[in-house]
C-alpha positions in Angstrom: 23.2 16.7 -142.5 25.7 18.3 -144.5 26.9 21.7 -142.8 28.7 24.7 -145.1 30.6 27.0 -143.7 32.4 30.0 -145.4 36.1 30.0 -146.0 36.1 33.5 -145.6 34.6 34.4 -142.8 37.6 33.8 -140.0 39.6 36.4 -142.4 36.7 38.8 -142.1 36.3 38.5 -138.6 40.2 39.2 -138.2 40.0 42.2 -141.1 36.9 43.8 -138.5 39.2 43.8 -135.8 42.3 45.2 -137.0 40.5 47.5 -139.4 37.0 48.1 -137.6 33.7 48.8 -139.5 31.7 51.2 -139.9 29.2 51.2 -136.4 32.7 50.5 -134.6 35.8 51.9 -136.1 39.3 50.6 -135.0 41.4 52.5 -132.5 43.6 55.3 -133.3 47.0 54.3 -134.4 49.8 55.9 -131.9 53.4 56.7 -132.2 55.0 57.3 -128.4 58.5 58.6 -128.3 60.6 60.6 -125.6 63.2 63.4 -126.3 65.0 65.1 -124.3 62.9 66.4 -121.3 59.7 65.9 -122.6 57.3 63.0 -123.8 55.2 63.4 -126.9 52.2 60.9 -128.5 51.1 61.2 -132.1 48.0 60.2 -132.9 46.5 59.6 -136.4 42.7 61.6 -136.6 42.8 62.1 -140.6 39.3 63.7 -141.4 38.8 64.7 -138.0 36.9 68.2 -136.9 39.1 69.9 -134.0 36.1 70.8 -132.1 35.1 66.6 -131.9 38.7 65.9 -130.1 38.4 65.6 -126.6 41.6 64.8 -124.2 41.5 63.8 -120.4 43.8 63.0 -118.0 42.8 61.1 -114.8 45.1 59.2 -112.6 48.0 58.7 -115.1 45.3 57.5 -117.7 45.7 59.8 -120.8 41.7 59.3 -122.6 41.8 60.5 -126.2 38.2 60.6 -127.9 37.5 61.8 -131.7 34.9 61.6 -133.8 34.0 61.6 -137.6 30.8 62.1 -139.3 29.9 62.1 -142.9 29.1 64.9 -144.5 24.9 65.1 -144.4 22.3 67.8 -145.8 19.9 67.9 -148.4 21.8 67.7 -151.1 24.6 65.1 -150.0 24.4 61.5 -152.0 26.0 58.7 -150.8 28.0 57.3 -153.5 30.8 55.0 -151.5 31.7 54.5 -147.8 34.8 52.6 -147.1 36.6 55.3 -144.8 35.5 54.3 -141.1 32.7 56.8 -139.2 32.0 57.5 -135.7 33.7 57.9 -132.6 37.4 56.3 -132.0 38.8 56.5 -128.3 42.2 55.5 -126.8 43.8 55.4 -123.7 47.5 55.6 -122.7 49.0 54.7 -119.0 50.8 57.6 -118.6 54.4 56.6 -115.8 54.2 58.8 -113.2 57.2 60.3 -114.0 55.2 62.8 -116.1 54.2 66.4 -115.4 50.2 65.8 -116.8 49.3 69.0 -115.1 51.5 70.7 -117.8 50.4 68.6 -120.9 50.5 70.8 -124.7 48.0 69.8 -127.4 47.9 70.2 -131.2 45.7 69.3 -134.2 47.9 69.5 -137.6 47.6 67.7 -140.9 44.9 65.1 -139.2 47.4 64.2 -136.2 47.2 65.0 -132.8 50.8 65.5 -131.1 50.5 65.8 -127.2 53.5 67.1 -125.5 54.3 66.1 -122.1 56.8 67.6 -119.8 59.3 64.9 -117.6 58.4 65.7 -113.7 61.6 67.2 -112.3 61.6 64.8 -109.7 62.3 62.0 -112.7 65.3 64.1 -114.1 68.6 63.1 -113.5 70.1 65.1 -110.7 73.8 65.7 -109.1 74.3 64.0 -106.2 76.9 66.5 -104.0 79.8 64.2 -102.5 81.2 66.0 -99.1 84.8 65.0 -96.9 84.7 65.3 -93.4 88.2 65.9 -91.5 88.5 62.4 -90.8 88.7 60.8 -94.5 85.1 59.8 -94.0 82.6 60.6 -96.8 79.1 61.9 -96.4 76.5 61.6 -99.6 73.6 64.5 -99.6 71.1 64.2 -101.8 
């Protein structure tokens, strides 16, 4: 018995992962960066309605959730859907190190930009460096 198999079908499988489909979209792409004393995420929601974004924080987990719809109504035709529909979702494992309870969101060209404040306890901090009368040195911190 002679058995065919596609060629193709190990790059689609591989494409459906990085790219998702339409029932299951791919996960938001991320850029994570630090400056100064605060930490910021950028998330890429092109197309996505503000009110649909929803951002948690539990336990250092940062849970991002979004969704997309396509437009519907009466008068809406279908004429091509490559752009990926539905709900996309990411977490982050937050260090810490972070102040959550003082995270800043904001929705602007289709990215989301969270901005979260370094915990004063993670700062750098001068250590005072005391003399006693006998040559001695005592470190307070």
């Amino acid at each position: 018995m002679l058995m065919r198999t596609d060629p193709f079908r190990e790059i689609d499988r591989i494409a459906e992962q990085f790219f998702g489909t339409t029932s299951r979209p791919a996960i938001m792409h991320l850029d994570a960066y630090r400056d100064g004393d605060h930490f910021y995420a950028a998330f890429d929601l092109p197309g996505v309605d503000p009110d649909s974004i929803d951002c948690t924080v539990q336990r250092n987990v940062l849970t991002v959730r979004a969704e997309r719809r396509r437009p519907t109504g009466d008068g809406v035709e279908l004429v091509a859907a490559e752009r990926p529909m539905g709900t996309f979702s990411r977490q982050v494992f937050l260090s810490d190190t972070l102040d959550t309870d003082k995270l800043e969101a904001g929705y602007d060209n289709g990215v989301l930009t969270l901005r979260i404040p370094v915990a004063e306890r993670a700062k750098p901090r001068r250590v005072a460096v005391t003399t006693s009368g006998d040559g001695r040195r005592q470190i307070d911190a």
